[in-house]
C-alpha positions as CSV (number, residue, x, y, z in Angstrom):
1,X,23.1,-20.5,-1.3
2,X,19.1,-21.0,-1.7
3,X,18.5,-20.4,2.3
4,X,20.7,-16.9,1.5
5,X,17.9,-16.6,-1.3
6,X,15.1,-17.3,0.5
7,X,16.3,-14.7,3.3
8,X,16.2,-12.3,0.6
9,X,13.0,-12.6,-0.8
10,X,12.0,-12.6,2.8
11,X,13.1,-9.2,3.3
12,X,12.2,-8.0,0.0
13,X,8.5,-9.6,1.0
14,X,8.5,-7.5,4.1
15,X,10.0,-4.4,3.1
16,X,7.7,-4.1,0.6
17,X,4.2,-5.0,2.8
18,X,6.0,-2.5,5.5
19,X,6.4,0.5,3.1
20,X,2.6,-0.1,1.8
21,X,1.1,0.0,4.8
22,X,3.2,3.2,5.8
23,X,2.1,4.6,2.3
24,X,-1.6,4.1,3.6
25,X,-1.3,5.7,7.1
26,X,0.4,9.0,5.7
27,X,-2.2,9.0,2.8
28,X,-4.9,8.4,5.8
29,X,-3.0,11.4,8.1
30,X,-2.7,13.7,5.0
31,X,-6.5,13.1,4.2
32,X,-7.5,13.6,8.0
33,X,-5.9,16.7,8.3
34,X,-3.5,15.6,10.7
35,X,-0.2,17.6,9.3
36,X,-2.0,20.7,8.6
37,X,-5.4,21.0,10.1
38,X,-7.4,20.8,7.3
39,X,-8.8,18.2,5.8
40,X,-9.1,17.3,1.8
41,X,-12.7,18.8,2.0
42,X,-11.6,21.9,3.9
43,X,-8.7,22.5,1.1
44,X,-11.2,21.8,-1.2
45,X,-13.8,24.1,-0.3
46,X,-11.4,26.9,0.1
47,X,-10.5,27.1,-4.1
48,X,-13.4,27.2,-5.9
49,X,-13.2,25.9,-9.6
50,X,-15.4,25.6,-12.6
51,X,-14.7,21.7,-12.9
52,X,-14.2,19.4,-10.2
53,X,-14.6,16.1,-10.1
54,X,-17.6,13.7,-8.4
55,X,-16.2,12.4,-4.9
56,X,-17.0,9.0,-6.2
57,X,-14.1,9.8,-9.0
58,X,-11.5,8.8,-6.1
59,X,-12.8,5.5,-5.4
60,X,-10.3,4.4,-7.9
61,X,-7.9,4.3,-5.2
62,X,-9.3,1.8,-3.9
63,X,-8.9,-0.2,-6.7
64,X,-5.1,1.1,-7.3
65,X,-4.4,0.1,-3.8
66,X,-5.8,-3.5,-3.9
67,X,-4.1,-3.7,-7.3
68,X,-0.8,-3.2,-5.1
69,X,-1.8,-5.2,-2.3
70,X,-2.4,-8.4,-4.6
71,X,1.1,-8.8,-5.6
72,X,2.7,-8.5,-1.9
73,X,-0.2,-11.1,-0.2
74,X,1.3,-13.5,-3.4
75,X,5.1,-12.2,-2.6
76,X,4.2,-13.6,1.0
77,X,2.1,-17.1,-0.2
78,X,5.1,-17.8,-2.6
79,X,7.9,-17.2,0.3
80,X,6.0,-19.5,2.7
81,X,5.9,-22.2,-0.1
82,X,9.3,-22.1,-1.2
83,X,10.1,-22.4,2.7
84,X,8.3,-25.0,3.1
85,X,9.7,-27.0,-0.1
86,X,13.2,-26.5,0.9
87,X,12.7,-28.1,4.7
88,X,11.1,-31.0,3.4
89,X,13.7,-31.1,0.2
C-alpha cells in the first residue's frame, strides 16, 4: 500500500513539473508572437491608452513563477526521500 503511494505522489510530482513547464513555453510562444505574428509590444503599440503600466510592472512574474516552482522542486526532494526511506526501511 505505501509503494502504491509513493507511485502516486510520483506522478502527481511529475504531472505537475510537466504542466509548469508547458505553462512557460505557451506563455514564451504567446509573448514571441508565435500564434499570431505579433508580439506583446506590437499589440501593445497598436491601442494607445492614457495609462499603461512601466514594463518593469511585469517582472512580477517572475516572482509568481518561482513562487510556483518552489513547491514542485520540494514535491520532487520529498518524493526522493520518502523513496529512499522505504528501501532502506
Amino acid at each position: 500500500m505505501y509503494e502504491n503511494t509513493l507511485k502516486k505522489a510520483k506522478l502527481f510530482a511529475i504531472v505537475n513539473l510537466v504542466l509548469f513547464l508547458a505553462t512557460l513555453g505557451v506563455n514564451y510562444l504567446g509573448s514571441s508572437g508565435f500564434f499570431n505574428g505579433q508580439s506583446q509590444a506590437d499589440i501593445s503599440d497598436q491601442y494607445l491608452t492614457l495609462i499603461s503600466p512601466a514594463p518593469f510592472t511585469f517582472s512580477i512574474w517572475g516572482v509568481i513563477y518561482s513562487l510556483v516552482l518552489i513547491p514542485l522542486v520540494y514535491l520532487l526532494i520529498k518524493r526522493k526521500n520518502r523513496i529512499s526511506a522505504s528501501r532502506s526501511c
